[in-house]
Structure formats: C-alpha cells, structure tokens
VEXDREN-2710 file (C-alpha; in Angstrom, 1 decimal):
% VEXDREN-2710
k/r/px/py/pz
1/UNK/-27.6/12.4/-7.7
2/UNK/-25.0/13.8/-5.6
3/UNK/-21.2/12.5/-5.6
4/UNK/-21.6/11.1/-1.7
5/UNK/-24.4/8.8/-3.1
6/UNK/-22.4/7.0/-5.6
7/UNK/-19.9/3.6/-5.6
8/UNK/-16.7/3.7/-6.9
9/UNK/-15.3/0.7/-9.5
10/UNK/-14.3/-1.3/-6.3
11/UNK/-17.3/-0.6/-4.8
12/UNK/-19.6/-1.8/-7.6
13/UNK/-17.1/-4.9/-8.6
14/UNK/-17.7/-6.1/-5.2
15/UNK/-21.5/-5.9/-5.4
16/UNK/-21.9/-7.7/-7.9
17/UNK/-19.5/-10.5/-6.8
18/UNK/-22.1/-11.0/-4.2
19/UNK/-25.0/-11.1/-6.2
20/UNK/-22.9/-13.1/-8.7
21/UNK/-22.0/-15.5/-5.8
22/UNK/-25.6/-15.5/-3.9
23/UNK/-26.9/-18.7/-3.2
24/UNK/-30.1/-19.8/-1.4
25/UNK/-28.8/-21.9/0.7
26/UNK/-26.2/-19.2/2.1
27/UNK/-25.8/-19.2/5.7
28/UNK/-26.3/-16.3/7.6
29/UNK/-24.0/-14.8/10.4
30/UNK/-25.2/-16.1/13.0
31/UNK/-25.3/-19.8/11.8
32/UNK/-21.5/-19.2/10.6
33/UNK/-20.6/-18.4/14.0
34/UNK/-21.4/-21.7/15.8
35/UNK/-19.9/-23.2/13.2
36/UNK/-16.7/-21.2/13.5
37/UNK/-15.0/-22.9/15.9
38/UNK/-14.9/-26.1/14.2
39/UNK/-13.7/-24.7/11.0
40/UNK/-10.9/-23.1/12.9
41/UNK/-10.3/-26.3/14.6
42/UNK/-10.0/-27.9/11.5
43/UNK/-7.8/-25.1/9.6
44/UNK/-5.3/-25.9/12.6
45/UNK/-5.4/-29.4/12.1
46/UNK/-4.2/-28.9/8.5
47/UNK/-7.2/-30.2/7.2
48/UNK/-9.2/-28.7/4.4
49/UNK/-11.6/-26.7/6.0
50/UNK/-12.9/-24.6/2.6
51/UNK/-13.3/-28.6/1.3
52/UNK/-15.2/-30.0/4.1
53/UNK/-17.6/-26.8/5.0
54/UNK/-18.0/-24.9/1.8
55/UNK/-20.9/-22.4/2.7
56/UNK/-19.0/-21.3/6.0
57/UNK/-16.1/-21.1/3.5
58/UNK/-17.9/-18.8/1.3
59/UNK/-19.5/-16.9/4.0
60/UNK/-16.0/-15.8/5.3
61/UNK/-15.2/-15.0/1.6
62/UNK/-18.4/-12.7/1.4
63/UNK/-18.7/-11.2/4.8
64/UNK/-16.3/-8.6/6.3
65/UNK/-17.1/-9.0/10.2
66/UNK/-17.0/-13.2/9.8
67/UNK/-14.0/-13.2/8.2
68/UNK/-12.3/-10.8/10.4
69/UNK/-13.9/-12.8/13.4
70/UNK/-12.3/-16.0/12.1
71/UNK/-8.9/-14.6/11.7
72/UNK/-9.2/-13.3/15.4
73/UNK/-9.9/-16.9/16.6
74/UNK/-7.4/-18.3/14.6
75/UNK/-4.7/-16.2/15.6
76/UNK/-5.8/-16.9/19.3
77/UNK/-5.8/-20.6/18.7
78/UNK/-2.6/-20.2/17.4
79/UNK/-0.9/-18.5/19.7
80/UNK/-2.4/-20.9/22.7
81/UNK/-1.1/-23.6/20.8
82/UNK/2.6/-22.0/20.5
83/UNK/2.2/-21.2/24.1
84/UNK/1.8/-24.3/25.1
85/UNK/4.5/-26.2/22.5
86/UNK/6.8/-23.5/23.9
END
C-alpha cells in the first residue's frame, strides 16, 4: 500500500467517531438543510437548539459542509440583526 493511500491518527480517530456515532435514524444533508433555518432561528433566540432538534444537532457535529453552512447563516442572521439594532 502506498503512503498517499493511508489516514493519519486524526484521520482514523475521526472515522470512527462517525461509525461510533451512526445512527439509523440520522438525517441526511439534504433534510438538515430545510431544517436549518429554524435551528438558526432558534440558536438566535437563545434557545436550546442542540435540546430541541438533536439529529440536526448531530448532523452539524458530523458533517463538514452543514456545519460550515450553519455558521454562514448564523453569522448573516447575526449581522442583519446588529444592522438593524444599530
């Protein structure tokens, strides 16, 4: 096997995190995104958003482009909001 071919220790803890953390019921992408909006809505409300939508919650933990797509939003939200308090 050639060097290019295999994981570093980060790489391989982080696999099996997600095999660790796989459920069935995980949402994919796609559902995650419709329901992104409400979960930032919520964040920004200072509610418990992790609480009240746990598999979105642990989507975003799992998933690189989700999570960097909900940070987006919420910084957007956020500035919107200071935009308009300001």
């Amino acid at each position: 096997m050639s060097e290019d071919c295999m994981l570093n220790v980060s790489q391989v803890k982080k696999l099996v995190r997600t095999i660790v953390a796989f459920r069935h019921d995980e949402m994919t992408c796609e559902i995650c995104f419709h329901a992104l909006d409400r979960y930032v809505e919520m964040t920004l409300e200072g509610k418990n958003a992790a609480e009240a939508m746990p598999l979105v919650q642990s989507h975003l933990q799992g998933c690189t482009e989700c999570g960097e797509e909900f940070q987006a939003l919420l910084e957007a939200l956020k500035a919107i909001e200071d935009a308009h308090e300001g």
